[in-house]
Backbone of each chain as nested JSON, in Angstrom:
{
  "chains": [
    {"id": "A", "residues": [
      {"number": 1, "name": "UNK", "atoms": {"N": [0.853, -1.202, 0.0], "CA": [0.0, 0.0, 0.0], "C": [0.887, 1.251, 0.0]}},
      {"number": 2, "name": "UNK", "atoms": {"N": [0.593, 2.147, -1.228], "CA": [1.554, 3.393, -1.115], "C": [0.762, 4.267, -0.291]}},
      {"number": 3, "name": "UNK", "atoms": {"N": [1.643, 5.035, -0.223], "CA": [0.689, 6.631, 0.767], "C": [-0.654, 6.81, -0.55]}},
      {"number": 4, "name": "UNK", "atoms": {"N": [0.082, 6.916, -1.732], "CA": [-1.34, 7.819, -2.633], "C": [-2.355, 6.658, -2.915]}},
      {"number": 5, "name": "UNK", "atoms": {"N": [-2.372, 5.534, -2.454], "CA": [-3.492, 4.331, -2.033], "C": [-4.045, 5.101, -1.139]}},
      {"number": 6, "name": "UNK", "atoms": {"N": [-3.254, 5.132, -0.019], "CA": [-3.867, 5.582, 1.19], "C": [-4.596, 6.468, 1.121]}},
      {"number": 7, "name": "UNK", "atoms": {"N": [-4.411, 7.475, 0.696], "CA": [-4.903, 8.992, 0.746], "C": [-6.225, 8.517, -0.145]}},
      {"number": 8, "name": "UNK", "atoms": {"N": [-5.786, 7.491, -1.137], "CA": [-7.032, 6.966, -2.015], "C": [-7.997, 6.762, -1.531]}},
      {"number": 9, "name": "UNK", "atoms": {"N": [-7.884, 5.406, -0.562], "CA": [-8.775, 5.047, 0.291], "C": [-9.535, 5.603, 1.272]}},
      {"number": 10, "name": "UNK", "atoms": {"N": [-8.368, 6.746, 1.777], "CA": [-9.361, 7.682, 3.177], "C": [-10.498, 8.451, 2.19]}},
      {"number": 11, "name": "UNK", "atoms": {"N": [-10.096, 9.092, 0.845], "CA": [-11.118, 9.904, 0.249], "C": [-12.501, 8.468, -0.068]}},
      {"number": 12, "name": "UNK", "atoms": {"N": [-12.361, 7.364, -0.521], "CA": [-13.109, 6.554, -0.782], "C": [-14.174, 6.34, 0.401]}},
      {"number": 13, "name": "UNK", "atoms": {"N": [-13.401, 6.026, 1.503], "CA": [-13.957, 5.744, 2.685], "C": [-14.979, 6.502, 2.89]}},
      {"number": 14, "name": "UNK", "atoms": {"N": [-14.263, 8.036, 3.2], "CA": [-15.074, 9.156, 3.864], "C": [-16.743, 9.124, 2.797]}},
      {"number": 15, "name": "UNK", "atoms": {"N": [-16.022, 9.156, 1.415], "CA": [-17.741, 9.21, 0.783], "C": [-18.408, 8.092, 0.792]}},
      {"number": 16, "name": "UNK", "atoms": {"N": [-17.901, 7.06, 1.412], "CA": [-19.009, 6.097, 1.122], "C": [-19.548, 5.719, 2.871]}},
      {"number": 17, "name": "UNK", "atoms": {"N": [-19.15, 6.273, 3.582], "CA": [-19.838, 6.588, 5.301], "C": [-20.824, 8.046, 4.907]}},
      {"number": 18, "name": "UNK", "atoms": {"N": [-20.191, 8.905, 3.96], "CA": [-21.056, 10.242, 4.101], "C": [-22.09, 9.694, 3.31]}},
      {"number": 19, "name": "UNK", "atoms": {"N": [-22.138, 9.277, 2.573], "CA": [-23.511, 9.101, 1.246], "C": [-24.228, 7.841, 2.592]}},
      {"number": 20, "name": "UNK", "atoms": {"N": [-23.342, 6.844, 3.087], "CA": [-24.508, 6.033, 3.738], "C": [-25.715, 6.926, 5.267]}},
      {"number": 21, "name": "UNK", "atoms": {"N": [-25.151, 7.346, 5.207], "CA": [-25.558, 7.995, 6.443], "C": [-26.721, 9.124, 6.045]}},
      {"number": 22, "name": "UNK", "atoms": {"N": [-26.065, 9.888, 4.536], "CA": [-27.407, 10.799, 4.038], "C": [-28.564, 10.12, 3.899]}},
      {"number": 23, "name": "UNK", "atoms": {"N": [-28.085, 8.575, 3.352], "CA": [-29.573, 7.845, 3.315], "C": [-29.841, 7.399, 4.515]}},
      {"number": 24, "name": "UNK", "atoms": {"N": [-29.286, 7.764, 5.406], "CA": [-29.964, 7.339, 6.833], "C": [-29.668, 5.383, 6.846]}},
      {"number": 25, "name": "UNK", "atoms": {"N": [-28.507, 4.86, 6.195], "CA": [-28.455, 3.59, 6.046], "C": [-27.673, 2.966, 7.108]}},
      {"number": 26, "name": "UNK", "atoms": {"N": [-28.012, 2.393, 7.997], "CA": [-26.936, 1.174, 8.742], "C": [-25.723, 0.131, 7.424]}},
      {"number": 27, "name": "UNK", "atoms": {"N": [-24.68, -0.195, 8.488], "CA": [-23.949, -0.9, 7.374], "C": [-24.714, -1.864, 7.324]}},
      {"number": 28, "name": "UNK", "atoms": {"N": [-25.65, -2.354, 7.951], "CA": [-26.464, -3.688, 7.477], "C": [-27.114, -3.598, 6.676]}},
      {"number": 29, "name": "UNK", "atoms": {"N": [-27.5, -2.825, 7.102], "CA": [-28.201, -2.177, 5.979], "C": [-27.934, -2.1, 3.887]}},
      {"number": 30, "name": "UNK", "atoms": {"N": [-26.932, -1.353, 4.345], "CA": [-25.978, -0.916, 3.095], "C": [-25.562, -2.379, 2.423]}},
      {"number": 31, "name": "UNK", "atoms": {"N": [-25.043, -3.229, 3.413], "CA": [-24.307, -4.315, 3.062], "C": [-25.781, -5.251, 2.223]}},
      {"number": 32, "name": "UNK", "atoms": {"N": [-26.77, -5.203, 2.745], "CA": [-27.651, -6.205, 2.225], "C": [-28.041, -5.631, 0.432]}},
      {"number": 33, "name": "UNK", "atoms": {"N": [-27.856, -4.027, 0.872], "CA": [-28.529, -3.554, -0.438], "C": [-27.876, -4.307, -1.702]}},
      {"number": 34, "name": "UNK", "atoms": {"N": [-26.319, -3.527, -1.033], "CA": [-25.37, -3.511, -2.005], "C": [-24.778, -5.565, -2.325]}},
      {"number": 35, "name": "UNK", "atoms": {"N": [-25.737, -6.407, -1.641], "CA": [-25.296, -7.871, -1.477], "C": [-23.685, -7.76, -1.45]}},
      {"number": 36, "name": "UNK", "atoms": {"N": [-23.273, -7.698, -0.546], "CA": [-21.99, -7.876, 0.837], "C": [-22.262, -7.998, 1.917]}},
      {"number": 37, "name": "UNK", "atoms": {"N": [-21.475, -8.329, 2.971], "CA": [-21.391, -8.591, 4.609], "C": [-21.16, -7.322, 4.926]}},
      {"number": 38, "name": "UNK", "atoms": {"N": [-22.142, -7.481, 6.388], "CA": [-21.737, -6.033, 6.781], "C": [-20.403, -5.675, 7.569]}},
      {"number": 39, "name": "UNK", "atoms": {"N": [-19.75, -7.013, 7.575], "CA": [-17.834, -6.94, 7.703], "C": [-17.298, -6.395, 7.079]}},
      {"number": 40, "name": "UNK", "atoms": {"N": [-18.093, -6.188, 5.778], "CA": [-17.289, -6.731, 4.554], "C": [-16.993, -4.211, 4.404]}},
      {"number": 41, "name": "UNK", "atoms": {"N": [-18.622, -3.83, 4.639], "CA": [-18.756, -2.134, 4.691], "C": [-17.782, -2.2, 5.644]}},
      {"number": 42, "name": "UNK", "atoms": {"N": [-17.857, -2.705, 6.649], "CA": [-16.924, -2.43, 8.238], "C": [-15.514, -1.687, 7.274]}},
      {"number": 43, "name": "UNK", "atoms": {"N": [-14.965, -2.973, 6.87], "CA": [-13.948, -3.216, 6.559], "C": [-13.905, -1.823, 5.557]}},
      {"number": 44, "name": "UNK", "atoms": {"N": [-14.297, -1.402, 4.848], "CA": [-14.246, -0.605, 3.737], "C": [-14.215, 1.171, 4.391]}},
      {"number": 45, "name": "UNK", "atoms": {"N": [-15.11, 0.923, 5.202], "CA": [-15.473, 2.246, 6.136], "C": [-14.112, 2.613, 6.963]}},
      {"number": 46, "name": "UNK", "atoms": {"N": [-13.46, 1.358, 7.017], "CA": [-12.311, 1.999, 8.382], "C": [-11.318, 1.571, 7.284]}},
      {"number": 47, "name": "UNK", "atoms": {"N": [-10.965, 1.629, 5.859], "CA": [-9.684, 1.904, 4.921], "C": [-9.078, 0.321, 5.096]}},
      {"number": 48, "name": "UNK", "atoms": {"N": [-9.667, -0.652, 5.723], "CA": [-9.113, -1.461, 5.553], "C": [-9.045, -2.835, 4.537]}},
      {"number": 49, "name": "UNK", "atoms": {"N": [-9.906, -2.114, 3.646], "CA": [-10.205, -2.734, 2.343], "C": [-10.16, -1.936, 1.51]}},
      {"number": 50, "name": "UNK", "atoms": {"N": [-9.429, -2.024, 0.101], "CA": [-10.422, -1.581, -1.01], "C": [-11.464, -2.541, -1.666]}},
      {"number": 51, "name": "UNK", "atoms": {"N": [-12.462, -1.607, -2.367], "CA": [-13.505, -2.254, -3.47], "C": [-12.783, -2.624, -4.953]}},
      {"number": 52, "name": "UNK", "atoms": {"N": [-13.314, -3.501, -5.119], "CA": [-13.328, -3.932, -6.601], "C": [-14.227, -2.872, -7.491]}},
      {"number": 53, "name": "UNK", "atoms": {"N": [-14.227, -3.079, -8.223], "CA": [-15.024, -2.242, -9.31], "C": [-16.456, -2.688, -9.264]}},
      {"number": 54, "name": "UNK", "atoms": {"N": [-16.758, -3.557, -9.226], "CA": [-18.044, -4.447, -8.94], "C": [-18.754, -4.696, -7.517]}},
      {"number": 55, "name": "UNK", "atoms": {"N": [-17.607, -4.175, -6.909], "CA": [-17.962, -3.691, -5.304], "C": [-18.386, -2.662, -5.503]}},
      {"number": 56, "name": "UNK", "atoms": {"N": [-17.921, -1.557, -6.253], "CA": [-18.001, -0.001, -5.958], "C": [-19.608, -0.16, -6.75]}},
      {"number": 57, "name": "UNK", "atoms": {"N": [-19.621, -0.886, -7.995], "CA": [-20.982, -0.583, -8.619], "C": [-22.113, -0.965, -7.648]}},
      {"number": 58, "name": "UNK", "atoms": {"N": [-22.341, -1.939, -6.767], "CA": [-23.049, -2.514, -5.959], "C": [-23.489, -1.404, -4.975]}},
      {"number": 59, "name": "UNK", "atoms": {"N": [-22.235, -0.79, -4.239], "CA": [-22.372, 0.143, -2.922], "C": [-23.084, 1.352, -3.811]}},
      {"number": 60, "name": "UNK", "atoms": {"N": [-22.906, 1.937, -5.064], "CA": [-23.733, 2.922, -5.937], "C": [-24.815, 2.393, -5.917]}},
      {"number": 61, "name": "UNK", "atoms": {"N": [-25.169, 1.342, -6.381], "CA": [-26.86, 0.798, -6.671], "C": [-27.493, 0.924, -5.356]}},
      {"number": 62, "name": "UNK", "atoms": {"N": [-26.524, 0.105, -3.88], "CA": [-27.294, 0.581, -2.632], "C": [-27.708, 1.86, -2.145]}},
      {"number": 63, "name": "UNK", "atoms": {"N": [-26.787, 3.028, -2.514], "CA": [-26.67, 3.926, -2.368], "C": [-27.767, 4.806, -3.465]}},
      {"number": 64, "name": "UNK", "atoms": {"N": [-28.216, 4.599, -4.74], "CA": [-29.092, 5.175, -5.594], "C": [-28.513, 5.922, -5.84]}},
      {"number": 65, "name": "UNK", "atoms": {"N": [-27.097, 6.343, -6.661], "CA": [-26.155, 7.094, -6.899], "C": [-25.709, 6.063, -7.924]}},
      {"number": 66, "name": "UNK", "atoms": {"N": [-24.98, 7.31, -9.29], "CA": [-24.071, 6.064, -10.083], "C": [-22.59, 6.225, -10.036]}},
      {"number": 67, "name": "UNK", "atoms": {"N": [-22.105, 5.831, -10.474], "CA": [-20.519, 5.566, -9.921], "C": [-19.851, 6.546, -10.346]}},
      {"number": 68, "name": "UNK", "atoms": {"N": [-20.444, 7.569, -11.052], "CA": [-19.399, 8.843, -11.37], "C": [-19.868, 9.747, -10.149]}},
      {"number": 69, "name": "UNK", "atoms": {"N": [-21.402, 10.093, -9.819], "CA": [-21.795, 10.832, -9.279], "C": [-20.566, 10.266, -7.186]}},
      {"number": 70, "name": "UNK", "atoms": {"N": [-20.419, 9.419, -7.531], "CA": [-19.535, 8.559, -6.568], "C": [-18.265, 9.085, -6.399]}},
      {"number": 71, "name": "UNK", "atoms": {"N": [-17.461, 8.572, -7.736], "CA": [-15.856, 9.274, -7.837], "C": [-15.837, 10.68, -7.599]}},
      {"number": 72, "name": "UNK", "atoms": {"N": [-17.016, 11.213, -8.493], "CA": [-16.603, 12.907, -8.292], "C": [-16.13, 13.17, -6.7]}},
      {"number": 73, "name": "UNK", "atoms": {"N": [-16.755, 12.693, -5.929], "CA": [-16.961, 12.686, -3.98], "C": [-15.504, 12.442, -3.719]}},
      {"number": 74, "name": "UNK", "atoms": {"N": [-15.235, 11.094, -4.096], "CA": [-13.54, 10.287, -3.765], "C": [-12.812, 11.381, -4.669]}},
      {"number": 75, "name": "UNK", "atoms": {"N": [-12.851, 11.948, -5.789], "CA": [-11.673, 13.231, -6.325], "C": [-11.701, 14.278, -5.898]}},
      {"number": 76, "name": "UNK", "atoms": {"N": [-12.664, 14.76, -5.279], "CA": [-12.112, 15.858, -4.462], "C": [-11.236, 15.89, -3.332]}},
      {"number": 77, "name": "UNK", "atoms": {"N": [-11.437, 14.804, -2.898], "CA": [-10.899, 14.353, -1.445], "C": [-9.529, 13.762, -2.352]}},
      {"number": 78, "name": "UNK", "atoms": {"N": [-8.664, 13.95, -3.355], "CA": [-7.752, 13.717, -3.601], "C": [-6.84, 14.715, -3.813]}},
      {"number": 79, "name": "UNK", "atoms": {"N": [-5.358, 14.606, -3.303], "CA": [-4.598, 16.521, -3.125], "C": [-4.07, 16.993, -4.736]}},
      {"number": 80, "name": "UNK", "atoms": {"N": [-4.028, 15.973, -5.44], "CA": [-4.199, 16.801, -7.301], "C": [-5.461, 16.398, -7.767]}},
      {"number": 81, "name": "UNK", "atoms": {"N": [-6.419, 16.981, -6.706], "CA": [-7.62, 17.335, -7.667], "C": [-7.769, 18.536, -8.15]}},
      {"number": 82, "name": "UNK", "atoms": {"N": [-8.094, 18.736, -9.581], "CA": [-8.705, 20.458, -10.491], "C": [-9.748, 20.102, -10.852]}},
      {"number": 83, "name": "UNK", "atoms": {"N": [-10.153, 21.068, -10.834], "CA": [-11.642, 21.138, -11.674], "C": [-11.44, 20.862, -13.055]}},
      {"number": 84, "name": "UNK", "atoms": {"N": [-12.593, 20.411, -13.422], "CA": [-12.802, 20.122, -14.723], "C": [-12.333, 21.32, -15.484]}},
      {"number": 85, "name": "UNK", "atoms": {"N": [-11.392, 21.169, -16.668], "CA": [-11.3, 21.587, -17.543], "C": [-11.898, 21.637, -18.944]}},
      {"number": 86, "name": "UNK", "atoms": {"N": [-11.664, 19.747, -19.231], "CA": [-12.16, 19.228, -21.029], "C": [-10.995, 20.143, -21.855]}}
    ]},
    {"id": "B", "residues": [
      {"number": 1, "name": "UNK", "atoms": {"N": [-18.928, -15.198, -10.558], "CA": [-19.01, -13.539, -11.358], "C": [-20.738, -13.962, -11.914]}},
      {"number": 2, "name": "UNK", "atoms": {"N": [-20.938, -12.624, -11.705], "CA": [-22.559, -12.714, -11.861], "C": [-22.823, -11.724, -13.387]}},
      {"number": 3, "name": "UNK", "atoms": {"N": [-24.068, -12.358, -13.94], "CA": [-23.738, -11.497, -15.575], "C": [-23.998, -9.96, -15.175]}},
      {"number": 4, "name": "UNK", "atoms": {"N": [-24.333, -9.411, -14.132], "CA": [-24.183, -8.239, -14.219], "C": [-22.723, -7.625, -13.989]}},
      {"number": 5, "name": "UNK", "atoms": {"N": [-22.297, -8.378, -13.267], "CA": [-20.648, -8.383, -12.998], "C": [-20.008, -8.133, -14.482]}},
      {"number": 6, "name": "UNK", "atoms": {"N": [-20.461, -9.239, -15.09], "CA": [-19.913, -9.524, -16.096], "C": [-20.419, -8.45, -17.776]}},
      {"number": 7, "name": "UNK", "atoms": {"N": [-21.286, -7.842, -17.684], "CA": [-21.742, -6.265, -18.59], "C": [-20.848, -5.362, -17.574]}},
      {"number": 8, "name": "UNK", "atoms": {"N": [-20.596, -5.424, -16.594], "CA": [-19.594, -4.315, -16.167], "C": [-18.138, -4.02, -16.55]}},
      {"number": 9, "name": "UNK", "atoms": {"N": [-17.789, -5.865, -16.459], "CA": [-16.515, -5.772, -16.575], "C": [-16.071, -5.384, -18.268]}},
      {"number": 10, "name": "UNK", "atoms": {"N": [-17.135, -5.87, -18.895], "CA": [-17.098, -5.683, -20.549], "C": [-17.159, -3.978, -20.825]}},
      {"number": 11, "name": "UNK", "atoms": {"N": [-17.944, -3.408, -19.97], "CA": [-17.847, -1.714, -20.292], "C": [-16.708, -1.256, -19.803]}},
      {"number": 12, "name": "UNK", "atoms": {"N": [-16.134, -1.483, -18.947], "CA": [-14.834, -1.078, -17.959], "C": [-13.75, -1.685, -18.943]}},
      {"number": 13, "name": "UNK", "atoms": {"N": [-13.799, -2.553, -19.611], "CA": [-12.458, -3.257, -20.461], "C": [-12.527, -2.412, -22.026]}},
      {"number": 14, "name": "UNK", "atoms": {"N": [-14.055, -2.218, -22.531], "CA": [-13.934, -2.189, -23.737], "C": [-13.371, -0.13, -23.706]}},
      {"number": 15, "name": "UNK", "atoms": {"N": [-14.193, 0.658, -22.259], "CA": [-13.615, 1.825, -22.128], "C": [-11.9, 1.731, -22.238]}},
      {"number": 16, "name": "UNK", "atoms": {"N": [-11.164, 1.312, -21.319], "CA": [-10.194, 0.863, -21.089], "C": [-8.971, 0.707, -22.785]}},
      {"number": 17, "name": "UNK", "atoms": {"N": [-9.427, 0.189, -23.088], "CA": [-9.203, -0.213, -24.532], "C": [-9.426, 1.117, -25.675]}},
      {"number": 18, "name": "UNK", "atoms": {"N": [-10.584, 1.46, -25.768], "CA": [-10.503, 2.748, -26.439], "C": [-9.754, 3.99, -25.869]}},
      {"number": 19, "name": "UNK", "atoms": {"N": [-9.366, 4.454, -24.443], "CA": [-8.88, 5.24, -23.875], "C": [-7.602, 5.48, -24.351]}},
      {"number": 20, "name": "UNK", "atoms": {"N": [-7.241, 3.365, -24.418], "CA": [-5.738, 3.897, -24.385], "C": [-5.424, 4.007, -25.816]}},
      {"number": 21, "name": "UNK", "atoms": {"N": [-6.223, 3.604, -26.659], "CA": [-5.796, 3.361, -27.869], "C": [-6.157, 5.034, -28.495]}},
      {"number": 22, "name": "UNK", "atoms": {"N": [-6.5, 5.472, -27.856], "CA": [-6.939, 7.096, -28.108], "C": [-5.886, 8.15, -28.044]}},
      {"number": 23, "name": "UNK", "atoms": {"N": [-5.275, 7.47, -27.284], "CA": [-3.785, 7.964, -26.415], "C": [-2.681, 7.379, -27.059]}},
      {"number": 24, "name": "UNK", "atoms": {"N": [-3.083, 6.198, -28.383], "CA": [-1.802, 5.787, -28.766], "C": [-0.59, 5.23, -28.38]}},
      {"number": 25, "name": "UNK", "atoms": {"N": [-1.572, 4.466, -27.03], "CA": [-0.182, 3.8, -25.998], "C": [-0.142, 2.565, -26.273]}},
      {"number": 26, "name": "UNK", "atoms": {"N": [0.755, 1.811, -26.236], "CA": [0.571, 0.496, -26.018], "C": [0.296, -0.379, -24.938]}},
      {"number": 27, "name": "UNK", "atoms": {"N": [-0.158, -1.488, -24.39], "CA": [-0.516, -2.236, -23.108], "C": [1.111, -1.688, -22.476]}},
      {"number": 28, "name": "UNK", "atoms": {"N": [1.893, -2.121, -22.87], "CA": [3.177, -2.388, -22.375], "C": [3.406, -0.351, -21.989]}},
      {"number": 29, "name": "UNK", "atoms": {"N": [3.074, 0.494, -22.523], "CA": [3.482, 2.114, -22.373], "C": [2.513, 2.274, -21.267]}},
      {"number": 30, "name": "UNK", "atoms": {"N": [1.004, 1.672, -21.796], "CA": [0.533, 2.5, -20.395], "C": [0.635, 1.685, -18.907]}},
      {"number": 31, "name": "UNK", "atoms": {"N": [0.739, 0.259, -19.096], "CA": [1.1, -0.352, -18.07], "C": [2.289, 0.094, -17.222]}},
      {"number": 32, "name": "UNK", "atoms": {"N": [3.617, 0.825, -18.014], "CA": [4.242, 1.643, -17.319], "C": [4.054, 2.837, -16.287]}},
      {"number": 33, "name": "UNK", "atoms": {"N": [2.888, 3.892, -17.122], "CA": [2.489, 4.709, -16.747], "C": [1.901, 4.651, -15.356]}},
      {"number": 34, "name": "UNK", "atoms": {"N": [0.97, 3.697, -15.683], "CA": [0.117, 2.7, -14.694], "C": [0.52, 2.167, -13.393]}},
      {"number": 35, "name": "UNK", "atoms": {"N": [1.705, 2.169, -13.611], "CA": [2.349, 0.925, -12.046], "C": [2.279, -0.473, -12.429]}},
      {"number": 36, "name": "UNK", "atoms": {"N": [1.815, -0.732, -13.608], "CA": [1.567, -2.105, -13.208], "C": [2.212, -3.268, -14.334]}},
      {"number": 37, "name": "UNK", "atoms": {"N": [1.716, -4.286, -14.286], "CA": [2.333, -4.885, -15.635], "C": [1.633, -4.924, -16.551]}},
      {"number": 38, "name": "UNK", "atoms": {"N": [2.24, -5.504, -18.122], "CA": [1.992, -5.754, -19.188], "C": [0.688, -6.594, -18.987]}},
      {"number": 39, "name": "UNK", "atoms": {"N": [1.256, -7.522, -18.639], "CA": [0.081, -8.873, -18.104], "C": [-1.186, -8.498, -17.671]}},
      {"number": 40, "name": "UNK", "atoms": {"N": [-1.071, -7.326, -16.533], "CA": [-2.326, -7.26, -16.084], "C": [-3.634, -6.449, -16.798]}},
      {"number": 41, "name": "UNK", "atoms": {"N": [-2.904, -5.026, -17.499], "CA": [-3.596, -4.842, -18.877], "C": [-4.163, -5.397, -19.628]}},
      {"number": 42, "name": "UNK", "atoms": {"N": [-3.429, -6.843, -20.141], "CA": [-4.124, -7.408, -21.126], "C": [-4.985, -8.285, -20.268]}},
      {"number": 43, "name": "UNK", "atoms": {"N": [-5.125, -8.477, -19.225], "CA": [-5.935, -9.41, -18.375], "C": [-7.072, -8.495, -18.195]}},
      {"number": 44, "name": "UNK", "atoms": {"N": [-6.675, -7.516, -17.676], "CA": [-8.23, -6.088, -17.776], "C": [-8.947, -6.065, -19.155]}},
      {"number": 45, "name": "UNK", "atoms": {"N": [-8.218, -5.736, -20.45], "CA": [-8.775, -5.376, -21.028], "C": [-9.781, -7.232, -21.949]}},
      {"number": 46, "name": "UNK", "atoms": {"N": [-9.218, -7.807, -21.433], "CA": [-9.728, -9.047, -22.159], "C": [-10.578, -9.928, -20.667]}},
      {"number": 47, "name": "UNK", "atoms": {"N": [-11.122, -8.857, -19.966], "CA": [-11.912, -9.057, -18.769], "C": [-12.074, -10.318, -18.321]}},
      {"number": 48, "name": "UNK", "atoms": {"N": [-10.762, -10.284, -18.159], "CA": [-10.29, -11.628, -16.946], "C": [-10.245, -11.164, -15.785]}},
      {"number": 49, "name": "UNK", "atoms": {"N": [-10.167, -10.067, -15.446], "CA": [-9.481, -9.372, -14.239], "C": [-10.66, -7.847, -13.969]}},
      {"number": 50, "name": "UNK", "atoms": {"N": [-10.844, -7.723, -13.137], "CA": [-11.403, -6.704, -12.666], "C": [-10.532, -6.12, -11.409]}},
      {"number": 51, "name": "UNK", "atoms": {"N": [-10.543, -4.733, -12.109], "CA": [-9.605, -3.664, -11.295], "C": [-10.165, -3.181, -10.123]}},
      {"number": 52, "name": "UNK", "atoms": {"N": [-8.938, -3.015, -8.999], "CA": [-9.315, -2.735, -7.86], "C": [-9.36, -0.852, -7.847]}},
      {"number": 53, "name": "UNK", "atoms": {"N": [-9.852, -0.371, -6.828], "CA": [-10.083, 1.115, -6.676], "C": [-8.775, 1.922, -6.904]}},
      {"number": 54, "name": "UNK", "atoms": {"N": [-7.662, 1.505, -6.568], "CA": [-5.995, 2.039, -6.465], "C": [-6.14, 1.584, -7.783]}},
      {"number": 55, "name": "UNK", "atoms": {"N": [-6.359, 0.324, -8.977], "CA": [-5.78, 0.469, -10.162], "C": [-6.582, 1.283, -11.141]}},
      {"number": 56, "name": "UNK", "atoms": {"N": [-7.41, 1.526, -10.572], "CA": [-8.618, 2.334, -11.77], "C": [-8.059, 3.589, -11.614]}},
      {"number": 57, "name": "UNK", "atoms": {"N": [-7.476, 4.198, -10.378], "CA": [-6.944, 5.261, -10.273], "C": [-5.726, 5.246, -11.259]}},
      {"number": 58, "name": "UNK", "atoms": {"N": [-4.777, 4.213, -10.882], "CA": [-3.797, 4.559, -11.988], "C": [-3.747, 4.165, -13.698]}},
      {"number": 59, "name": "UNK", "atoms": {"N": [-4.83, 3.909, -13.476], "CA": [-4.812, 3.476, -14.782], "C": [-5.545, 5.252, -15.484]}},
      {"number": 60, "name": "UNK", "atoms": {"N": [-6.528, 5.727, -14.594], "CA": [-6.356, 7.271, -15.302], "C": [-5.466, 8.066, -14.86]}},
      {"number": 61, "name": "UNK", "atoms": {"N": [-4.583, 7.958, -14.524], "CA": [-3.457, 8.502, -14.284], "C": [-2.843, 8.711, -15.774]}},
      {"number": 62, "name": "UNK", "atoms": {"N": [-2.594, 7.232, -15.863], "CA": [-1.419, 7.021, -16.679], "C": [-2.602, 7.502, -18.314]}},
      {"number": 63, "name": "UNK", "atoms": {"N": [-3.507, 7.528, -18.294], "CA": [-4.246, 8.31, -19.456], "C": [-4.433, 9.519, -19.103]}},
      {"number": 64, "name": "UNK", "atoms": {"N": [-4.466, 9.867, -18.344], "CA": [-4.549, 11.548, -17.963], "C": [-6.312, 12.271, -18.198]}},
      {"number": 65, "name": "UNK", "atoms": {"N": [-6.708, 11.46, -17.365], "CA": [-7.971, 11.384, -17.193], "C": [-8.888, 11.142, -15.715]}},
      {"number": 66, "name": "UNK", "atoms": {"N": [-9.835, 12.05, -15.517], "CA": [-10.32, 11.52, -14.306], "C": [-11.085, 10.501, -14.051]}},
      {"number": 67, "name": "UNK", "atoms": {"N": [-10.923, 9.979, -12.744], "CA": [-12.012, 8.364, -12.65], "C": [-12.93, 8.713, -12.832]}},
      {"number": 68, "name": "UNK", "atoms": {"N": [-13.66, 10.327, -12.872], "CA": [-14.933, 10.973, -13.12], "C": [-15.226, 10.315, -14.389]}},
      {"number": 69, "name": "UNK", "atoms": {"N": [-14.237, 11.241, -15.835], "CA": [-14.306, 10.498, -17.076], "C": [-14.399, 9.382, -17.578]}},
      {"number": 70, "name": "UNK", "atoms": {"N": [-13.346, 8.636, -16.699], "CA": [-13.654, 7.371, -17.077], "C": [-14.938, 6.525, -16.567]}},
      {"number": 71, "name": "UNK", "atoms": {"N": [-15.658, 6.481, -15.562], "CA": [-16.798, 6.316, -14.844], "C": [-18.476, 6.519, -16.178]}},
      {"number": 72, "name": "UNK", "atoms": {"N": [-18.101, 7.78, -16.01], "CA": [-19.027, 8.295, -17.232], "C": [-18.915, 7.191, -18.408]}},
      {"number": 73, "name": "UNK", "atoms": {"N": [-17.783, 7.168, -18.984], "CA": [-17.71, 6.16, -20.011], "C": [-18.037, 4.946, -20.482]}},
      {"number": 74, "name": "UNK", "atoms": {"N": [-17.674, 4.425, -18.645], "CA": [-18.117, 2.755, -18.198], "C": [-19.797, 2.935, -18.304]}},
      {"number": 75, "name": "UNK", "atoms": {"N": [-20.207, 3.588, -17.604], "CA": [-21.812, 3.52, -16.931], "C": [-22.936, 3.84, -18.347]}},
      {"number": 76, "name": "UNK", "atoms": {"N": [-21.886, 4.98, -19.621], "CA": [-22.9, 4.42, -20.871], "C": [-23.147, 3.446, -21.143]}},
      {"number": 77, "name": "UNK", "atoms": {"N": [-21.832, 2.05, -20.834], "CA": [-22.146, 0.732, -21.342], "C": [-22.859, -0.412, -20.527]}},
      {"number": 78, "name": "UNK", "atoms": {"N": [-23.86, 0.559, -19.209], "CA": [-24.568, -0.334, -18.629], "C": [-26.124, -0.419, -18.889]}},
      {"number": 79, "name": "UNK", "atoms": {"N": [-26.376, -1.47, -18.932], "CA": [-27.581, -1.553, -19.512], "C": [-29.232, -0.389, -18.724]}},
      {"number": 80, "name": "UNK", "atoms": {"N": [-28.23, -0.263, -17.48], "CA": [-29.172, 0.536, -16.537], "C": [-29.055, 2.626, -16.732]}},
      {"number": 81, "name": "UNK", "atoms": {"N": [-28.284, 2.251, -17.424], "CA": [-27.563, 4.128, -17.904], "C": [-28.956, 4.509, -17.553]}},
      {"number": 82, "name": "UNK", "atoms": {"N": [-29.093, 5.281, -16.665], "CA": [-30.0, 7.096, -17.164], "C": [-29.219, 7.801, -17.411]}},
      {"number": 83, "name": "UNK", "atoms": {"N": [-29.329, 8.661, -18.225], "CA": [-28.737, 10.329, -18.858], "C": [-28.98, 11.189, -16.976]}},
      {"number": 84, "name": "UNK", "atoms": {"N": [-28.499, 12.081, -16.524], "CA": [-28.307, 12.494, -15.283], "C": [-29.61, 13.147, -15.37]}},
      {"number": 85, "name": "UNK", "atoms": {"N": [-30.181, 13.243, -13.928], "CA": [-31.35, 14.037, -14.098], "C": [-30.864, 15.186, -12.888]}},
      {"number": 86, "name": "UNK", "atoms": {"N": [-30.571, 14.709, -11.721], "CA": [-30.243, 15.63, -10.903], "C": [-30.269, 16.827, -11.103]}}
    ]}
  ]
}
């Protein structure tokens, strides 16, 4: 795990506790939506996992969010994030 | 792997594939870029392999692109796409 994992993961983390919580969701919650263990959010919530890609689409579908509206959350919380240019 | 797994991993590989080939890299150039190996590129893009949250990051890295962009890209090729309403 490098630091810019790390820093990866804390931005990942933080939005996917902030988005569960706007929906007012328990990780049991979350975990059933998104079909995972709620070890499995534990684990994800405290950086000690990353998601797969197919994880991340799942926790979006639980969440009623799609996976960009997702990243945008995790890139800000990254220290070379800019705004969109194109 | 579940077939929805599996329309994911096909939008995420076939994006993947046009990105880089957009960019004129080869598996072997952007796998450099990337962190990672030759091998695992062609294992992504021929969706054997599904990328973890740290490689999706570097993999727009090494295209010079955000996971925003690339996200957007993947999620046209899901069968569930809405156009954003928010």
């Amino acid at each position: 795990m490098t630091e810019t994992d790390d820093i990866l993961l804390e931005a990942f983390s933080k939005t996917l506790r902030r988005r569960r919580q706007a929906k007012k969701l328990s990780q049991e919650e979350l975990a059933d939506l998104a079909g995972v263990s709620m070890r499995y959010i534990s684990l994800l919530e405290s950086r000690r996992h990353q998601p797969s890609l197919a994880t991340l689409r799942g926790l979006c579908l639980g969440l009623g969010i799609t996976m960009v509206e997702f990243m945008a959350e995790v890139e800000v919380g990254l220290p070379d994030h800019k705004p969109e240019t194109d």
